[in-house]
ZAMARGU-4260 file (C-alpha; in steps of 0.2 Angstrom, whole numbers, plus 5000, padded with zeros to 4 digits):
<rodrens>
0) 5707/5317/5486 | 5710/5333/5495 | 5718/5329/5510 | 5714/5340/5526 | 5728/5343/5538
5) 5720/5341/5558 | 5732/5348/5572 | 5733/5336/5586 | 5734/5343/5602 | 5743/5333/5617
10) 5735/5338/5635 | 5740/5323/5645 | 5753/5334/5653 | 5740/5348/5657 | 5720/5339/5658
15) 5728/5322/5659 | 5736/5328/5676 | 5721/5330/5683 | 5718/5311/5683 | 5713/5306/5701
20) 5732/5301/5710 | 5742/5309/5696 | 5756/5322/5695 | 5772/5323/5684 | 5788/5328/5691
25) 5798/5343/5683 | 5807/5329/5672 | 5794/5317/5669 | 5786/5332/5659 | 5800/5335/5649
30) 5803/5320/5644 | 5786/5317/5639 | 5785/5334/5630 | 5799/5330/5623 | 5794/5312/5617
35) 5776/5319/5611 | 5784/5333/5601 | 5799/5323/5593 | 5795/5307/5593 | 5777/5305/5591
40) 5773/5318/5583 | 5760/5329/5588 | 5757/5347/5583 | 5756/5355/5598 | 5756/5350/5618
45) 5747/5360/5635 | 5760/5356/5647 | 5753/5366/5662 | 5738/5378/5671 | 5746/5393/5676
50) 5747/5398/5692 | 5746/5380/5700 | 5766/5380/5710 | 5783/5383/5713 | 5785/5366/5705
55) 5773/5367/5689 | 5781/5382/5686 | 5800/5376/5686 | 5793/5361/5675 | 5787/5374/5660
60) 5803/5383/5662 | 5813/5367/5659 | 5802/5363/5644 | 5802/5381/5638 | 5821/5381/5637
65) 5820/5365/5626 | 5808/5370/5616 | 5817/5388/5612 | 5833/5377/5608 | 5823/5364/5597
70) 5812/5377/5586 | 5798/5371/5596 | 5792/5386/5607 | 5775/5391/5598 | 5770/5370/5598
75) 5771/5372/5618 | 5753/5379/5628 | 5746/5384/5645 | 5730/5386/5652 | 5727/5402/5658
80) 5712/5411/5666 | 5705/5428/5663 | 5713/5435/5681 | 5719/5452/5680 | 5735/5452/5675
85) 5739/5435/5686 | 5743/5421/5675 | 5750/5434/5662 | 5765/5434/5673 | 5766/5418/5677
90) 5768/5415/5657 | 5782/5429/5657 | 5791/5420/5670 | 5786/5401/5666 | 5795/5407/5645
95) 5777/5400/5636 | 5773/5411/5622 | 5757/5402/5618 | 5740/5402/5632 | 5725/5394/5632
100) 5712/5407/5640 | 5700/5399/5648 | 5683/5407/5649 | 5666/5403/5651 | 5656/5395/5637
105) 5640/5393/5645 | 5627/5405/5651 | 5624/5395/5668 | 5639/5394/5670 | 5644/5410/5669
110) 5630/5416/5677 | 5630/5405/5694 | 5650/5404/5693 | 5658/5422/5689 | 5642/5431/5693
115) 5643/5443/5679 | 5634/5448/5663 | 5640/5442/5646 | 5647/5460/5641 | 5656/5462/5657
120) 5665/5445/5654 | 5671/5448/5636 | 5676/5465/5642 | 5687/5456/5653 | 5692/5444/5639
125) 5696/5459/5627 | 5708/5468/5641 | 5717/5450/5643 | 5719/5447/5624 | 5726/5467/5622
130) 5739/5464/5636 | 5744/5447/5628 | 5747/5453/5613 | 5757/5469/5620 | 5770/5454/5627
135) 5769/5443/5614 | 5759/5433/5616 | 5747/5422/5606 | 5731/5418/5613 | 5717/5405/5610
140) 5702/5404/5621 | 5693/5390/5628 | 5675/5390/5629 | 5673/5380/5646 | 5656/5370/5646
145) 5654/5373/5629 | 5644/5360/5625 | 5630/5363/5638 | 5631/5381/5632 | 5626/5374/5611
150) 5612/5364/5622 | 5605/5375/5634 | 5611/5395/5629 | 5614/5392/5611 | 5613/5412/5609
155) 5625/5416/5621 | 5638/5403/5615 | 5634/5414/5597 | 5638/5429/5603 | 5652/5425/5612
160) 5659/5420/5595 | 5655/5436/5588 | 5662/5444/5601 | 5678/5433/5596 | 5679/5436/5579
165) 5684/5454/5584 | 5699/5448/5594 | 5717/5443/5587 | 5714/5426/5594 | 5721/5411/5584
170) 5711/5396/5589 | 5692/5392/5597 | 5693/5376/5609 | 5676/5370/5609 | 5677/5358/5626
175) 5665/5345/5630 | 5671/5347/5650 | 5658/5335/5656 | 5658/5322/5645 | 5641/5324/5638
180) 5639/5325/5620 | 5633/5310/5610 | 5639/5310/5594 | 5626/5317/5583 | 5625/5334/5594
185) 5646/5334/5592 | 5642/5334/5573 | 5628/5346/5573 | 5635/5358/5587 | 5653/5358/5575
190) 5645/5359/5558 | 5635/5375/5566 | 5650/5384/5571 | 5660/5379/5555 | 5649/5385/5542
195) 5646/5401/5554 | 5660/5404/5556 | 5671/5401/5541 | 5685/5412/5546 | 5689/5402/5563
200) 5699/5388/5569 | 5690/5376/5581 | 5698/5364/5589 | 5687/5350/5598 | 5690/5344/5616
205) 5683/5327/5621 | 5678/5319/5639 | 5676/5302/5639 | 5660/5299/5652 | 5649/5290/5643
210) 5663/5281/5633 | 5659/5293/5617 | 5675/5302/5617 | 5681/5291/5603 | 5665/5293/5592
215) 5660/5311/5594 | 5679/5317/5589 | 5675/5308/5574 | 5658/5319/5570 | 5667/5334/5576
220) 5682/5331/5564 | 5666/5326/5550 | 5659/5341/5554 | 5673/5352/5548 | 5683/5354/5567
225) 5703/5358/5561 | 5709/5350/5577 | 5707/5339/5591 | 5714/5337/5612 | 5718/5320/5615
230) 5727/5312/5631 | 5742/5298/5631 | 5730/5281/5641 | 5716/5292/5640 | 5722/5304/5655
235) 5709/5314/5662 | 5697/5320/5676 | 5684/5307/5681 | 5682/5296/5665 | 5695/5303/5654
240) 5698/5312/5640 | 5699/5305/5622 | 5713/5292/5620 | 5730/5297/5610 | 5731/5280/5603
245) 5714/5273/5599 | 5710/5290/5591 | 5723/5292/5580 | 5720/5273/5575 | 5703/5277/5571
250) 5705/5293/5560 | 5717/5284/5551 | 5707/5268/5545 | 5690/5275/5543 | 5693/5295/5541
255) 5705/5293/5525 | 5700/5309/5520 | 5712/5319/5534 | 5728/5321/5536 | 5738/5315/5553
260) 5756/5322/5558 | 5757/5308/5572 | 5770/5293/5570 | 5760/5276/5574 | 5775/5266/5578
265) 5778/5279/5592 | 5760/5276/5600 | 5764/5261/5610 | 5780/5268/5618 | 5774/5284/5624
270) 5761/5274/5632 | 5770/5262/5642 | 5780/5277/5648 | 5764/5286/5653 | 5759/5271/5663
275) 5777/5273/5671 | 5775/5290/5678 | 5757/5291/5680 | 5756/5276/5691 | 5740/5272/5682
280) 5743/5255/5674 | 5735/5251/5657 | 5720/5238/5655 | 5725/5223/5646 | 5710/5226/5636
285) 5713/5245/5631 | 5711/5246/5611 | 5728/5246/5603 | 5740/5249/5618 | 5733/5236/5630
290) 5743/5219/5635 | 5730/5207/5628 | 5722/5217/5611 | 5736/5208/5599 | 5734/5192/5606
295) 5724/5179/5599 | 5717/5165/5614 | 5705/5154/5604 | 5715/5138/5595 | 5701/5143/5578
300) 5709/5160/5579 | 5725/5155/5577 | 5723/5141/5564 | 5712/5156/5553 | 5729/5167/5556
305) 5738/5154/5547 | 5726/5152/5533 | 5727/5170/5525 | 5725/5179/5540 | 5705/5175/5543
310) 5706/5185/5560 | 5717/5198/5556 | 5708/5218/5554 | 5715/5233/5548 | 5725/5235/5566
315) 5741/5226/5563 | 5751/5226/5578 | 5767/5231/5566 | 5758/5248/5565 | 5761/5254/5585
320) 5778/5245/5586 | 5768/5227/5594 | 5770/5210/5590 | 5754/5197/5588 | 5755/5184/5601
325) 5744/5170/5602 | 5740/5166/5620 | 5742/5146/5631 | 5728/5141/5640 | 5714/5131/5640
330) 5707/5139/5624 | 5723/5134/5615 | 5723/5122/5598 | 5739/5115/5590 | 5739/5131/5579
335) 5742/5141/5594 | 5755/5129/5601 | 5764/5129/5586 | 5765/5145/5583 | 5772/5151/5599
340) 5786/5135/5594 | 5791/5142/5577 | 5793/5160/5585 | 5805/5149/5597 | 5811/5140/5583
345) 5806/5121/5590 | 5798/5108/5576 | 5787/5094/5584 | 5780/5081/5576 | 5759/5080/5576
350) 5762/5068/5589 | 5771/5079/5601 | 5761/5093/5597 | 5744/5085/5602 | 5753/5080/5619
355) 5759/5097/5622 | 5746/5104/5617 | 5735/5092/5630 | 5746/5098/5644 | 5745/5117/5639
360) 5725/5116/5641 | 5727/5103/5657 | 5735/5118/5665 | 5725/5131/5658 | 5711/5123/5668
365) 5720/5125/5683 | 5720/5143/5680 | 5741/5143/5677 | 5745/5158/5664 | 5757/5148/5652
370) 5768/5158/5642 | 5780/5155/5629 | 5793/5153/5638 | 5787/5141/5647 | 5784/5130/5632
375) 5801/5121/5632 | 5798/5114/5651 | 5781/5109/5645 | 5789/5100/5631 | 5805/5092/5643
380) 5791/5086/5655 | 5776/5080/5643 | 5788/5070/5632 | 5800/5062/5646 | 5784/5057/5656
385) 5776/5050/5641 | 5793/5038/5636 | 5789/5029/5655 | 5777/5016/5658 | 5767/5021/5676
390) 5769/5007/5689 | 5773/5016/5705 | 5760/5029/5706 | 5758/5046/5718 | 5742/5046/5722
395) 5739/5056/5736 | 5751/5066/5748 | 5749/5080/5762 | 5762/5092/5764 | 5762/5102/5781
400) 5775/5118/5787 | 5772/5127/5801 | 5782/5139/5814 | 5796/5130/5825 | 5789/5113/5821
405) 5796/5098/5808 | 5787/5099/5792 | 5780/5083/5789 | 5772/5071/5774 | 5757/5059/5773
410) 5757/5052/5756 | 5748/5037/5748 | 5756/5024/5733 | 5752/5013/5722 | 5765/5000/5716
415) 5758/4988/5704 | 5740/4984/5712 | 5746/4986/5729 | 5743/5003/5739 | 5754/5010/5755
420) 5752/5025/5765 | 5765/5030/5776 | 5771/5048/5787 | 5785/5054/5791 | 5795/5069/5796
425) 5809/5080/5788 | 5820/5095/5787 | 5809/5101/5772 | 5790/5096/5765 | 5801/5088/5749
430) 5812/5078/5763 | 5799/5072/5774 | 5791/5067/5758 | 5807/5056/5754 | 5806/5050/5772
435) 5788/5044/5770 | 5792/5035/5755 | 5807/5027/5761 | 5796/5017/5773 | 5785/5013/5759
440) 5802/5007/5750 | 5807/4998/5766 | 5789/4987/5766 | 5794/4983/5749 | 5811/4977/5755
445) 5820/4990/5742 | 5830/5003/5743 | 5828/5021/5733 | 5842/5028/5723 | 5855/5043/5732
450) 5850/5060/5728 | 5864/5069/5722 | 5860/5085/5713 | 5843/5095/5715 | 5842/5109/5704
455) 5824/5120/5700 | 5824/5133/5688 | 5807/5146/5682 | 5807/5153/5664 | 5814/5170/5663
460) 5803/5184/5667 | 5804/5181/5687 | 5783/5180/5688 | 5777/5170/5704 | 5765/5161/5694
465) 5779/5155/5683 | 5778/5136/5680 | 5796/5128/5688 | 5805/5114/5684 | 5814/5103/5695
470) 5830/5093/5689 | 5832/5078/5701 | 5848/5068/5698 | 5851/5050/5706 | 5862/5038/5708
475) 5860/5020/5706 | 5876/5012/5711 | 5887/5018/5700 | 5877/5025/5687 | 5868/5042/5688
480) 5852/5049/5681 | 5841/5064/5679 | 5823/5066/5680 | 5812/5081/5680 | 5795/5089/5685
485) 5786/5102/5681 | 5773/5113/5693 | 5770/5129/5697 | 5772/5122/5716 | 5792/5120/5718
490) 5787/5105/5730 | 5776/5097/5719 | 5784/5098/5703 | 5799/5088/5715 | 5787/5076/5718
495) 5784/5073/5700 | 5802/5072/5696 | 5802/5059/5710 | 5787/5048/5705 | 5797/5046/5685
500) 5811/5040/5695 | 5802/5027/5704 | 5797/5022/5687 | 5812/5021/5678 | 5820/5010/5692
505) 5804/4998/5690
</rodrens>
């Protein structure tokens, strides 16, 4: 098979700026050119539009100077605009050697915008072109609005091509600004210019609106198109331009045929950093970079993963650098449990697993996220509790705090058939708690066990939502013992810790 080779052309630093909120320091843009061009592995990256600021322009110098030392210098572009002489200089002084010339690529809007006649307007280009190439220079021109132009002035849009095919130019970019295309036009407009046109390099430019960025690169690139513009998240003005990752996953599985420079394992890294900068955090649900897309919720899901792989496609997570997780929650089997245990290497018996298991999906009802780390407190607490007969109950219990006032505790227990309720006031909710069920304790004519040692710990990650797991220790003459509870309330997983010691002393 005859593979053939498409340049990939990184904009996120250039279009993807224009994302709503977004803007890239001087270094934020070096280190991501430098990231895209070394690391990940695309053929070429905008970086800029001239003319823009003071501190656009130091940020291209700082990546031009890179680039020169790397070898790099001709994979580095600006966009530029057909401006008398303007953005020219800017390019001397900015140290880019490559521009992107934007012109207009559709009648209307040349007509409505630039107010001029078609053969003014290349005029313009053709001067433009001769003093880029008198410094240097090398030029490809973007057809702005292409798209509606192959719609609605498809002669225009061909003699603007003839017009280009008279100029040293080395690439066409064939933009979709407004997101407009569905894929079969993308397909037909492309495979009209490439068979045109043999001589010419298009590159195709996708806008994400109607969520067809993704599709109509592919009938672009079916149609003969030698190179695409993609954005790291999907960067872009309004919707977006076509996403980095998702694309190049895409080409990859069902495009075999073509031939990518781009490192895979890279994807995910340059992406988290994106989100860093941009600000602009990733949705859990975004094809291959997204928090949840490798991980499986459905118990079924996970049980099929470990019977050959029945829910695995072509997107192994091992490919972007990712790890398959299978998520806790109400949806969870044993086969999710259990692989979450082996990852942390913990054995249970079927037993134990269908009682951790229960207590997973108990709290995934209560809308708690459990996570693996999680899973040995579930464990601590689910086999503890079940070891201990319940004959002291907690079976109801009000907790108050307020400003400048005691806290206090109304709680109701069983003990054996008999019920008390009881208040009482404290230092704390967990010690008016202790108070109200001292009384209890004194009806009863007994006396609870000293409280030595209180100790709560959460799962690493720091998350406010994490469950926490209170370790009571008590002392019963002179013998001491712990007990522990597990909530995502510190107060109540105290309680919990409390009521097991009022059962082991029964």
């Amino acid at each position: 098979m005859n593979h053939r080779y498409i340049e990939i052309m990184d904009t996120t630093l250039r279009d993807g700026e224009q994302t709503s909120g977004v803007s890239f320091s001087a270094s934020e843009k070096l280190a991501l050119a430098q990231l895209l061009l070394t690391e990940v592995k695309v053929d070429r990256v905008e970086v800029a539009s001239a003319r823009v600021s003071a501190g656009e322009l130091e940020a291209v110098q700082q990546i031009t100077r890179w680039a020169a030392g790397a070898g790099l210098l001709d994979r580095v572009e600006v966009l530029t605009f057909v401006d008398g002489g303007a953005s020219l200089e800017w390019m001397q002084a900015s140290g880019a050697r490559v521009m992107n010339l934007l012109t207009k690529g559709s009648l209307n809007h040349l007509t409505h915008q630039l107010k001029k006649t078609p053969e003014v307007h290349f005029a313009d280009i053709a001067q433009t072109i001769t003093d880029a190439q008198k410094l240097g220079i090398q030029v490809n021109v973007y057809l702005e609005d292409w798209s509606n132009g192959m719609r609605n002035s498809p002669d225009y849009v061909l003699q603007f091509l003839d017009f280009l095919q008279t100029q040293p130019v080395r690439r066409v970019l064939l933009p979709d600004t407004l997101g407009v295309l569905t894929p079969a036009e993308s397909y037909t407009f492309v495979d009209q210019l490439v068979t045109r046109y043999a001589g010419m390099h298009f590159d195709f430019h996708a806008h994400n609106d109607y969520d067809l960025g993704v599709a109509n690169v592919m009938e672009a690139l079916r149609a003969g198109a030698h190179g695409i513009h993609l954005t790291v998240n999907g960067l872009g003005e309004r919707a977006g331009n076509a996403p980095l990752a998702s694309t190049i996953a895409v080409l990859r599985d069902f495009m075999p045929q073509l031939k990518l420079g781009v490192v895979e394992k890279s994807l995910y890294q340059v992406s988290k950093i994106v989100e860093t900068f941009s600000g602009l955090r990733i949705p859990d649900n975004k094809p291959v970079v997204g928090d949840n897309v490798f991980t499986q919720t459905a118990g079924i899901h996970a049980d099929g993963d470990k019977k050959n792989n029945l829910y695995f496609n072509a997107l192994l997570p091992e490919r972007f650098g990712r790890k398959r997780s299978y998520a806790l929650g109400k949806m969870s089997g044993k086969a999710n449990i259990d692989n979450n245990l082996r990852e942390l290497g913990i054995q249970l018996s079927d037993e134990d697993l269908k009682k951790v298991t229960q207590r997973v999906i108990e709290l995934g009802d209560l809308k708690e996220v459990v996570t693996r780390e999680d899973l040995p407190y579930v464990i601590a607490d689910v086999l503890n509790t079940n070891a201990i007969a319940s004959r002291v109950e907690v079976l109801n219990y009000v907790l108050t705090h307020s400003k400048d006032l005691k806290p206090s505790a109304t709680l109701r227990v069983r003990i054996d058939e008999e019920l008390f309720e009881e208040n009482a006031q404290g230092d704390g909710q967990y010690d008016a708690f202790m108070n109200a069920l001292k009384k209890v304790y004194s009806r009863k004519k007994m006396t609870l066990p000293m409280l030595t040692d209180y100790a709560v710990r959460i799962p690493t990650g720091g998350r406010t939502d994490a469950l926490c797991e209170t370790i009571i220790t008590w002392k019963v003459k002179n013998r001491e013992f712990k007990t522990r509870g597990l909530d995502s309330d510190q107060t109540v997983s105290a309680i919990k810790a409390t009521q097991k010691m009022l059962n082991t002393l029964e």
